[in-house]
C-alpha positions in Angstrom: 21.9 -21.4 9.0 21.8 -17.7 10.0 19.3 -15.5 7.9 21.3 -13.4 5.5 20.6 -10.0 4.2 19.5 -10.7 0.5 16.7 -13.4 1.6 13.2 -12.4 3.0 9.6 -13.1 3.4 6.8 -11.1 4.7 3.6 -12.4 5.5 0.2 -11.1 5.7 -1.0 -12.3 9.1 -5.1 -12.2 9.9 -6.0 -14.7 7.6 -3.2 -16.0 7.2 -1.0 -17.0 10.3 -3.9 -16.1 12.7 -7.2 -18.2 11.9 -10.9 -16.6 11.5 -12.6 -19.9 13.3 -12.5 -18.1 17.0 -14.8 -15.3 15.7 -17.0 -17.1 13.8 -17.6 -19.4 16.7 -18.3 -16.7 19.0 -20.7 -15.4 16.2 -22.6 -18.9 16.6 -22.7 -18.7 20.3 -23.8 -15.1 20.7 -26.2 -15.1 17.4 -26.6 -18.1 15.8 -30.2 -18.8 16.6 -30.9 -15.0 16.1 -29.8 -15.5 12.6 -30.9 -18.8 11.7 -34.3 -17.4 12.7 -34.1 -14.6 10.1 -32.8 -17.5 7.4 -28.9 -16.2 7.9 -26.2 -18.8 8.3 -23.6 -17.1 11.3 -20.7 -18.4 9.2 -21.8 -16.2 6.2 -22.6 -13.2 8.6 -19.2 -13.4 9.7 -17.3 -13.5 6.1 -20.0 -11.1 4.8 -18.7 -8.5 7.7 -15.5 -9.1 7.4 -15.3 -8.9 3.5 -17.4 -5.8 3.6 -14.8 -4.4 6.5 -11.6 -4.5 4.2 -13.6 -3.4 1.4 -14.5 -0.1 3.0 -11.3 -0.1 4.5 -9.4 -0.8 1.3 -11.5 2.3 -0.6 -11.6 4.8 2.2 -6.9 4.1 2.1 -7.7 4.5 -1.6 -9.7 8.6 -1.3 -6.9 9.1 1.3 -9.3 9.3 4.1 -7.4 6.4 6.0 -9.0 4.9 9.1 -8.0 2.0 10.8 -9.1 -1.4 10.2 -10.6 -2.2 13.4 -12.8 1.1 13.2 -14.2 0.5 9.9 -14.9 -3.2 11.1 -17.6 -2.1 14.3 -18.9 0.7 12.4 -20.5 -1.8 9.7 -22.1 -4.1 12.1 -25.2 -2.9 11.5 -25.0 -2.3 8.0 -24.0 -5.8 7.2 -27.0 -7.3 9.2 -29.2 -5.0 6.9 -27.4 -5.9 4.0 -28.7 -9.3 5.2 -32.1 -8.9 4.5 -32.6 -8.2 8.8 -35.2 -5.3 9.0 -34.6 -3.3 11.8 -31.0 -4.3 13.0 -31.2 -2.1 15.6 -33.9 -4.0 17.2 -32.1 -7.2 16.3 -28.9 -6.6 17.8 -27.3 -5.0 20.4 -23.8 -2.8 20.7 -23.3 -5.2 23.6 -23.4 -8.4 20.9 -21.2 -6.1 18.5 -18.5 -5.3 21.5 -18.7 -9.0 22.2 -17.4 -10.2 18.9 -15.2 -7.1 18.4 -13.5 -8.8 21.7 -13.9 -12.7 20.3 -11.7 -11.0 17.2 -9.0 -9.2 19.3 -8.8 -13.5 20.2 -8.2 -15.2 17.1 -5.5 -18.0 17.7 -2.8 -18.8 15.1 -2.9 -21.1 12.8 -0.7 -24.8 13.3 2.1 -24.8 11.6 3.3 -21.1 12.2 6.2 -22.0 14.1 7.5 -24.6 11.7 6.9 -22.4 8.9 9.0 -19.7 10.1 11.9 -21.8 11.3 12.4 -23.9 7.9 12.6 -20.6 6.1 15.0 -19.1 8.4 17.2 -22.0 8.3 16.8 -21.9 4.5 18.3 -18.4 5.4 15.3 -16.1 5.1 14.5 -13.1 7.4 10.8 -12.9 8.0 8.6 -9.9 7.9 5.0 -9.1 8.5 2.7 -6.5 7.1 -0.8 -6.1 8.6 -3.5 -4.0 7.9 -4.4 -4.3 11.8 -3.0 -2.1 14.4 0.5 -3.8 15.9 -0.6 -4.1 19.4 -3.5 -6.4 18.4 -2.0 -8.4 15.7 1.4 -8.9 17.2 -0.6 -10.2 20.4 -2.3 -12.8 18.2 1.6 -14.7 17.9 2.9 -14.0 21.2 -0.5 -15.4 22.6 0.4 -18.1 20.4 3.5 -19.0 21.6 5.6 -17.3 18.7 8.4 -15.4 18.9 8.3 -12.4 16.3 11.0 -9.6 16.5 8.8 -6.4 16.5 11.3 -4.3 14.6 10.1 -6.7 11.4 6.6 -5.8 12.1 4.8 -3.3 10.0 1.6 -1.9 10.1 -0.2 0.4 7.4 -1.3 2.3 10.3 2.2 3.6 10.0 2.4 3.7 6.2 -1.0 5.7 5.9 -2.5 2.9 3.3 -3.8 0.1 3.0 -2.8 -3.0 1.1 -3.2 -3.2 -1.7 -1.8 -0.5 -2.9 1.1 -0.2 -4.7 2.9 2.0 -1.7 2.4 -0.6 1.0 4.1 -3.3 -0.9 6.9 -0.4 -1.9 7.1 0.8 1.9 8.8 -2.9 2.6 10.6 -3.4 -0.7 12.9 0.1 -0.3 13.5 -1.8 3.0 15.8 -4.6 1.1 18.8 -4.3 -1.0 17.9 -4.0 -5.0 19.2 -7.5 -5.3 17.7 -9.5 -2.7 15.5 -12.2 -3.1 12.0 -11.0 -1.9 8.9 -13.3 -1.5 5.3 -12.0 0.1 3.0 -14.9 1.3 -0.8 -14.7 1.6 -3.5 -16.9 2.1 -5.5 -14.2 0.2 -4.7 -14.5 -3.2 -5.2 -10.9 -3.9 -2.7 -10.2 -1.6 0.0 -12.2 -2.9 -0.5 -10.9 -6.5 -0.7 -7.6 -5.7 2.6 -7.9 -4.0 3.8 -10.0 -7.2 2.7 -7.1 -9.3 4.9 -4.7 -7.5 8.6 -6.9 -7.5 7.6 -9.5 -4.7 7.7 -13.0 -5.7 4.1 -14.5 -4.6 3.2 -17.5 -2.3 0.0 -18.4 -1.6 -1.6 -20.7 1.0 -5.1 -22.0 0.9 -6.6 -22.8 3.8 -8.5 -20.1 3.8 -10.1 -19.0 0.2 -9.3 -22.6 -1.1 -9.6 -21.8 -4.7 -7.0 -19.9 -6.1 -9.2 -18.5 -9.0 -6.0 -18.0 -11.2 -8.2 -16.9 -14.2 -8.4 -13.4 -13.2 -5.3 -13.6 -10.5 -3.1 -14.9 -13.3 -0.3 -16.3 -11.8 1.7 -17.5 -8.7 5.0 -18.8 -8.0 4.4 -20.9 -5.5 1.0 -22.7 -4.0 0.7 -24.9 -1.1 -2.0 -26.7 1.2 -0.8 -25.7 4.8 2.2 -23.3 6.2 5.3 -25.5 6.2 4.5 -26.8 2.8 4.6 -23.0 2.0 8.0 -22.6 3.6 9.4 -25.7 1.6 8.0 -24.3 -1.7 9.8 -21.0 -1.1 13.1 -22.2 -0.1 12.7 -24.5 -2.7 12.0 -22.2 -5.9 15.1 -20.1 -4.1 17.5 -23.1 -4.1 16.6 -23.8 -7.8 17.2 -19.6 -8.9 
């Protein structure tokens, strides 16, 4: 079935079509024992830096003083090994280990199931989209790497918006894309993505194979929730069927 003009999907895409385990393994192999010596697990280094990355990202979109992801991301290399109780993270590390996992992250591999995913929803006659807080080049490489053919006019980036999700204008920038009527679904595997997106006229799907727990106490609702991708795809087209 062709994809028709009142059915789409965007997806947030590091996180959740591209897996994190690349970089935390090159984290391991460049630093582990450098942390485990100063009583710092590398898996926890990793989420702490990334965490802290879209945090400052998030606030500095937020002032209006956007900067891209990946720049925020190496300039708080250091800061998150302090933040780590590491005294002198100068002396500790290197730019040459920051560069190196910089790299290892520009090499993140997607996720199984991507392909599947995207294919039942197009036959259930979606057209998929994808909205990144990462620069195009870079995150669009992550699928084609993969295998995955993406049409790049269905790509957006905040770069090009001038903020970051999740505010209310990046969800908006894709939503004045489709007609008033249409049926429009954002999927996450970060839970405040999805709701965010829900908040502003997306219905929200969320994956977790990443956070795990949905925490729906403070996130407060979700229309559909599934374990892997193509379990995602089947829960949208089948909430749609059912409308």
């Amino acid at each position: 079935m062709a994809p028709t003009q009142n059915k789409h999907v965007v997806f947030d895409v590091v996180g959740t079509l591209i897996s994190y385990d690349h970089f935390f393994e090159a984290i391991e192999a460049r630093m582990g024992d450098r942390l485990r010596s100063a009583n710092v697990g590398s898996r926890i280094f990793g989420y702490a830096w990334m965490e802290a990355g879209e945090k400052e990202y998030t606030y500095l979109s937020l002032t209006t003083n956007y900067v891209k992801f990946f720049d925020v991301f190496r300039s708080i290399f250091y800061r998150t090994l302090g933040q780590a109780g590491i005294a002198e993270p100068r002396r500790f590390a290197s730019d040459e280990d920051r560069e190196f996992l910089l790299a290892s992250y520009r090499g993140l591999k997607a996720r199984p199931g991507v392909a599947e995913c995207f294919a039942k929803l197009r036959e259930g006659g979606f057209t998929v989209w994808c909205l990144t807080s990462g620069d195009i080049e870079r995150v669009a490489g992550y699928l084609a790497t993969g295998g995955i053919d993406f049409p790049s006019e269905n790509f957006v980036s905040c770069d090009d918006i001038g903020v970051g999700k999740p505010q209310p204008r990046s969800y908006q920038y894709l939503l004045d894309k489709f007609p008033k009527d249409s049926d429009k679904w954002f999927a996450a595997a970060h839970m405040w993505d999805a709701a965010g997106a829900r908040l502003c006229g997306f219905k929200g799907a969320w994956v977790s194979l990443w956070e795990k727990e949905p925490c729906l106490d403070i996130f407060k609702g979700m229309d559909v929730i599934a374990g892997d991708l193509p379990a995602l795809a089947d829960g949208i087209v089948g909430f749609s069927s059912n409308q």
